[in-house]
N, C-alpha and C positions, 0 to 999 in steps of 0.2 A: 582328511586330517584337518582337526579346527588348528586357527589361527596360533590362541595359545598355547595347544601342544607343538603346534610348528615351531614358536617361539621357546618352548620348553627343551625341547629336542638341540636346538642351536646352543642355550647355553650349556646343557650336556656336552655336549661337542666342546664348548669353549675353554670349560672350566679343565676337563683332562687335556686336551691340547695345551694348557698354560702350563698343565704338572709336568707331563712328559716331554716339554720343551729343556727341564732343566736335566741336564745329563746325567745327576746321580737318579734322580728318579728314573730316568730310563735305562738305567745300568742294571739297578733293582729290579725293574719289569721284566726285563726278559731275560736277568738270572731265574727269577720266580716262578714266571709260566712259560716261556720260552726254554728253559733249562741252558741256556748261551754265556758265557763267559765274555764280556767285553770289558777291558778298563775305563775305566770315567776319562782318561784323558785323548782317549784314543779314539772316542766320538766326536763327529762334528757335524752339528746340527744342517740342515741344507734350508735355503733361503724359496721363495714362493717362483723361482725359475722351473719348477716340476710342476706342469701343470697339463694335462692332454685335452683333447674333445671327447667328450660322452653323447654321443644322443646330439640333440642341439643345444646343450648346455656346457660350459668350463668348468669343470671342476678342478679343484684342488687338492693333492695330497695331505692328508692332516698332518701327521710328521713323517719327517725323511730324514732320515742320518746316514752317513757314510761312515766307513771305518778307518779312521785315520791310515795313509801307506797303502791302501791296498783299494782295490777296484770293487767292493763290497758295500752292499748299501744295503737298510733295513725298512721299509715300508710301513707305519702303522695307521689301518683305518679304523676310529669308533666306529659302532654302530648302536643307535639304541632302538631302533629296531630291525627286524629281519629283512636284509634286504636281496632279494632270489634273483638279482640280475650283478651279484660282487663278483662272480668269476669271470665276468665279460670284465668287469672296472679292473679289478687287480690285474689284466692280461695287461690292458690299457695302459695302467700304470707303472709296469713293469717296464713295455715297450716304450715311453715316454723318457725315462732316466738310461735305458739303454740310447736311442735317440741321442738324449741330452751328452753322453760322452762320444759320439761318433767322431769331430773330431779332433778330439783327445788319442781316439784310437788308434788311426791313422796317423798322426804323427810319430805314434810309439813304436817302438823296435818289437816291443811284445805282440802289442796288439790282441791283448786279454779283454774278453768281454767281460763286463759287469756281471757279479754274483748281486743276484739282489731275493732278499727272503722276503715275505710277504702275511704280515698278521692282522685282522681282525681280532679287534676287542669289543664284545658284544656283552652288551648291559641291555638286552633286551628281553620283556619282560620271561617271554616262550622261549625255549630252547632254540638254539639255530641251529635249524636245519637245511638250508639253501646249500646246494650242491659248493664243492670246493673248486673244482676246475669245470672248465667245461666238456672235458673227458665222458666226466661223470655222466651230463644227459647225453652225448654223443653213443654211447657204448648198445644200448638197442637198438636205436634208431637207424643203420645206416648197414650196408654187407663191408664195404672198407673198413680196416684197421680205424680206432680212433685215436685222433691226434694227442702229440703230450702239452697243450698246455700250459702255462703258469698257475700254478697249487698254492694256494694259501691255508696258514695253519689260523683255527679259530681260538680264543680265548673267552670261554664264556663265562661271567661270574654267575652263572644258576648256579655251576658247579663248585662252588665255593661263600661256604659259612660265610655270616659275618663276624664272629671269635676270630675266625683264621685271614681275615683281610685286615682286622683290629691289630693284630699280631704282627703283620708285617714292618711297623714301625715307619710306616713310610706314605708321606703327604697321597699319593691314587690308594694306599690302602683306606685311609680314610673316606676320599669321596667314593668309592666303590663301594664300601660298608654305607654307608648315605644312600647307592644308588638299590642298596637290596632293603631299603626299608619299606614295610607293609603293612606296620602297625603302628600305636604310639607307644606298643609296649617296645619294638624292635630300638624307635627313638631312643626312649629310656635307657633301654640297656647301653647303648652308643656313650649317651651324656656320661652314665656311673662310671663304665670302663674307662674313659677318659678322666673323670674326674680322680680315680684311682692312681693314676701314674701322675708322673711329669712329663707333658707331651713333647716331641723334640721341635726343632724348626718348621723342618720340614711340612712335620704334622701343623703345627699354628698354621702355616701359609696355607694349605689345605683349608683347615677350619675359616678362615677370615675371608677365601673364595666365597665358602658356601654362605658366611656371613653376607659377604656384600652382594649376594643373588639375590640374598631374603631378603634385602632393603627394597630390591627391585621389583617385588611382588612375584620374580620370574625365577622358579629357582627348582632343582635336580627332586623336591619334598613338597612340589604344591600340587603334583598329581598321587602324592600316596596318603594325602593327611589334609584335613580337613581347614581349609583358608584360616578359620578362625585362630588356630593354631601356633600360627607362622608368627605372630610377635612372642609366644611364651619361650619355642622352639629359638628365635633368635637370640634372646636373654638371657637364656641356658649357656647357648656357646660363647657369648662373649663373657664369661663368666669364667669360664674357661683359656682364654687366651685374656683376657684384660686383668691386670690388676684392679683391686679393688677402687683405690682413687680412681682410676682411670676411667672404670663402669660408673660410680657417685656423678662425675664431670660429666661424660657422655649424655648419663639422665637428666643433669640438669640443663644444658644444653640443647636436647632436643624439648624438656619443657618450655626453657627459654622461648625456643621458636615457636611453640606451638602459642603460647600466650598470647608471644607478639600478633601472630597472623591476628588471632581472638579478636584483640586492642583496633585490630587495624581496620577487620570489619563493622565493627559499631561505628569507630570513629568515618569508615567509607558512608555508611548509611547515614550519619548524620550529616556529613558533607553534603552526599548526596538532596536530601531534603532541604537543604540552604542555595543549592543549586551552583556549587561547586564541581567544575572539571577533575578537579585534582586530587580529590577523594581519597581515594585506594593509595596514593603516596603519602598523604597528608595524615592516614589513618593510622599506617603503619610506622611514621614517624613518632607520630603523638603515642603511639603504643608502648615503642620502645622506651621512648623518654620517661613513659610513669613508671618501667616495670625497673629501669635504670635506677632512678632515684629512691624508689620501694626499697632497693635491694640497698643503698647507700645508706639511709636511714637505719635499718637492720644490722649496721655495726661494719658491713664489708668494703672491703678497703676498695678503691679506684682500681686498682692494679689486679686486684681477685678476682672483679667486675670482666676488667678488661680481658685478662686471662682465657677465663670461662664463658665470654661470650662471643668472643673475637670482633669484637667495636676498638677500635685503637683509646687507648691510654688519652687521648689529648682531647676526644670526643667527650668522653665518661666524663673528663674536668669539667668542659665545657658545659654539658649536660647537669649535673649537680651542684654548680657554682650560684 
């Protein structure tokens, strides 16, 4: 696997870890595909203390929740792609949180082991097909009974439209509809159907994710659609989450900086040629200051200046005095 699918894969990983960290999102989830009835208040998220040996590496549980009252805990691992050694990890990670309450256990008059469920959610591209327990390859292999295991249920979005993720109404419906796109027609349909409704919060927070992945050139749509793409694709969605002023500011703003840098290399190269250290400071100064007073000259107030470029108010005076 190259580098930036590596890096591709993590923010996958990141971006639904941020969703399903928030408890309604994970209420929603595994009413959905789980078919589980939890109350939002009755979850409570678990912190990076779940954590087992794998192999010779540390991994970590993506999220963990417990069920508020009761000794019950929910397991969820991405995965974006197929990975044929998860029923060894899931055993792992089961026996780890059991571990972790030992002694809780002990102290308790019950003395109730931990229920703990175990789901994979697989945004990968192939069907998953990797055994669930390790029953499953035990059961030819061996004349003894095979063992029972910890069983993990999968969620795979092959199985599921992107209309019917759209529909969910809810912030991972959104990136999962993102992560099944394959065309720039699938894009298209995403943007209309959004632009069709009033998206709720949740959905925005969603949207402004995938936003701020495309800023980073690293994002869940740079291996299904073509690089060049990825600033029309950004422009689209903020268009959709930004008011109008908002997006005018935005653009001008990132023009702003773009000029500046412009300003700063001519004026470095001229430094440069004069046989000035200080060049690329002195360039980008001088840049700012012409495009500062342009914009002053133009009718716009000091404060609009200040506003929309984020130079303080007392600079600007300074500058156009």
């Amino acid at each position: 696997m190259n580098k930036k699918k590596r890096e591709n894969n993590k923010i996958h990983d990141s971006i639904i870890k941020d969703v399903l960290e928030e408890k309604k999102e994970f209420r929603d989830f595994i009413r959905t595909f789980y078919n589980i009835e939890v109350e939002e208040e009755k979850l409570e998220l678990q912190n990076k203390e779940y954590r087992t040996r794998f192999g010779l590496r540390t991994r970590y549980i993506d999220v963990l929740y417990k069920i508020k009252g009761e000794e019950t805990y929910i397991i969820l691992e991405h995965q974006s792609t197929v990975d044929y050694a998860m029923s060894e990890r899931i055993g792992e990670y089961c026996l780890a949180v059991v571990r972790s309450r030992r002694r809780y256990m002990l102290r308790s008059r019950n003395r109730i082991a931990p229920l703990v469920y175990a789901i994979v959610l697989s945004t990968a591209k192939r069907v998953w097909d990797a055994t669930r327990t390790i029953k499953q390859d035990e059961g030819n292999l061996y004349k003894l009974p095979a063992q029972k295991y910890p069983e993990y249920e999968v969620i795979d979005i092959n199985d599921y439209k992107i209309e019917y993720l759209l529909n969910l109404r809810t912030g991972l419906g959104i990136i999962l509809a993102f992560e099944k796109i394959k065309t720039k027609e699938d894009f298209t349909y995403i943007i209309e159907s959004l632009k069709r409704r009033e998206i709720n919060k949740r959905e925005r927070r969603a949207v402004e994710l995938i936003v701020e992945h495309l800023e980073e050139e690293i994002s869940i749509l740079t291996n299904k659609l073509p690089e060049e793409k990825i600033e029309e694709m950004r422009e689209e969605l903020l268009k959709i989450i930004m008011k109008e002023g908002d997006f005018i500011m935005m653009n001008f703003t990132k023009a702003f900086v773009k000029i500046v840098q412009e300003e700063g290399k001519k004026a470095r190269k001229e430094a440069i040629k004069e046989g000035r250290k200080e060049g690329r400071k002195e360039g980008r100064k001088l840049g700012e200051q012409n495009i500062i007073k342009s914009l002053f000259r133009s009718k716009m107030s000091a404060k609009e200046i200040s506003d929309r470029t984020g130079i303080d108010l007392s600079e600007i005076l300074r500058i156009v005095k």
